[in-house]
Steps between C-alpha positions, in 0.01 A plus 500: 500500500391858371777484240410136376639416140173396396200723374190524677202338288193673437179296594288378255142662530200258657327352194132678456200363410433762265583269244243252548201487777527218764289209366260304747638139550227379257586740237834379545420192503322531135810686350753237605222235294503719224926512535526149470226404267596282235862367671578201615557448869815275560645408806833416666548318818834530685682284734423646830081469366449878372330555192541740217213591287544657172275607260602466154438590176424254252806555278738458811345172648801293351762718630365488845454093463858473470590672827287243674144619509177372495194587317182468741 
């Protein structure tokens, strides 16, 4: 297969965390409350018993009513 059709991909380099610093779980913890401060949590309970949480800004609440979820 040395003279395959296809092209060989390059790999995509390993994400860094240059970008950002790895948070403790209670500083991570404290952004994801800051994330979703303000939305509304609504949730959606299938048929095999799995539930889907969403949180949702105010303005969308309707929208997401009418695909069958809940507000809490």
């Amino acid at each position: 297969m040395a003279d395959s059709p296809k092209r060989a991909r390059a790999r995509k380099p390993a994400e860094s965390s240059v970008l950002s610093p790895p948070l403790s779980p209670a500083e991570h913890l404290a952004a994801l409350q800051v994330r979703e401060a303000g939305k509304t949590i609504m949730y959606q309970v299938d048929a095999w018993g799995h539930v889907e949480t969403r949180f949702v800004r105010p303005q969308n609440v309707a929208s997401w009513l009418a695909k069958g979820f809940v507000v809490r």
